[in-house]
N, C-alpha and C positions, 0 to 999 in steps of 0.2 A: 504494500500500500504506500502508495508516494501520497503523502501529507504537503509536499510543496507546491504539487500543482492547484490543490484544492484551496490553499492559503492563496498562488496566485490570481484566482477565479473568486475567492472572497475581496484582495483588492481591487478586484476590475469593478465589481458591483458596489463597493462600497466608495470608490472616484466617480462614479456615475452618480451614486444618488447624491454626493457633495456637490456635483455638478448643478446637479435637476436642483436641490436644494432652495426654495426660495424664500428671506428672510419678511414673516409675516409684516414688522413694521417697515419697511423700506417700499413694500408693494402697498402700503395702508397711506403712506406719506405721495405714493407715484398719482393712486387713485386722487388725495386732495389737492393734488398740482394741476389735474386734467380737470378743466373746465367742461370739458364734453363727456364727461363721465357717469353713468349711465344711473338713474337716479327712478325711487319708486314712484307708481303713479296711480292714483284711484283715479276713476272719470265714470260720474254717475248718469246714466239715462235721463234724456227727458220722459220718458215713461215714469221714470222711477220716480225724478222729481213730480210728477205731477199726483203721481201715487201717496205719495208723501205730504202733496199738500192738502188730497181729499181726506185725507185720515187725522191733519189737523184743523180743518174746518169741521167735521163729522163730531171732534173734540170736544169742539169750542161751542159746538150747537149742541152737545149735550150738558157741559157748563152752562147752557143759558135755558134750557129745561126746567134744570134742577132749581136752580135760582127761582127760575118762577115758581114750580112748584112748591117751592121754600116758604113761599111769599116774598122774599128779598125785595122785588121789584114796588111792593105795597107799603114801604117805610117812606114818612112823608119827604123825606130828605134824599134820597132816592128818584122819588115821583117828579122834586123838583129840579134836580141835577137833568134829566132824562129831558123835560120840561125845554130847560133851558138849551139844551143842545138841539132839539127842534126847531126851537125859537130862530137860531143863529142858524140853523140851515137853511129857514127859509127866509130868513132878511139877506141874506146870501145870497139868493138866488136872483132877490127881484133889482 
């Protein structure tokens, strides 16, 4: 059994992989020098968006349910706030 060849063929593989070898920070440092570096990206549907906006208007009209059903809306200060924002709508307009 010749032991020196097998040593030979350990250092062939083991210059190669020092070769291949690449040092994690120096390729961490190469990526933040490239400006064109390739960087993550979500990009949402306008289905999606719009999905999203029927499900917070659906919300907000169930918010204005409950309230009523609360009575919320029957508190004189309420009545008047709600009042006055009519008001101004319609001086508003004309």
């Amino acid at each position: 059994m010749d032991i020196n060849s097998v040593n030979s063929r350990l250092n062939s593989y083991t210059e190669q992989a020092n070769t291949n070898y690449q040092n994690p920070k120096q390729d961490a440092q190469k990526v933040d020098e490239n400006p064109n570096s390739r960087k993550d990206k979500l990009e949402i549907s306008q289905e999606a968006k719009a999905l999203q906006s029927q499900k917070a208007e659906a919300k907000n009209l169930e918010n204005i349910r409950q309230k009523v059903e609360s009575g919320f809306y029957n508190k004189p200060e309420i009545i008047e706030k709600v009042a006055g924002s009519i008001l101004k709508e319609i001086q508003g307009e004309q």
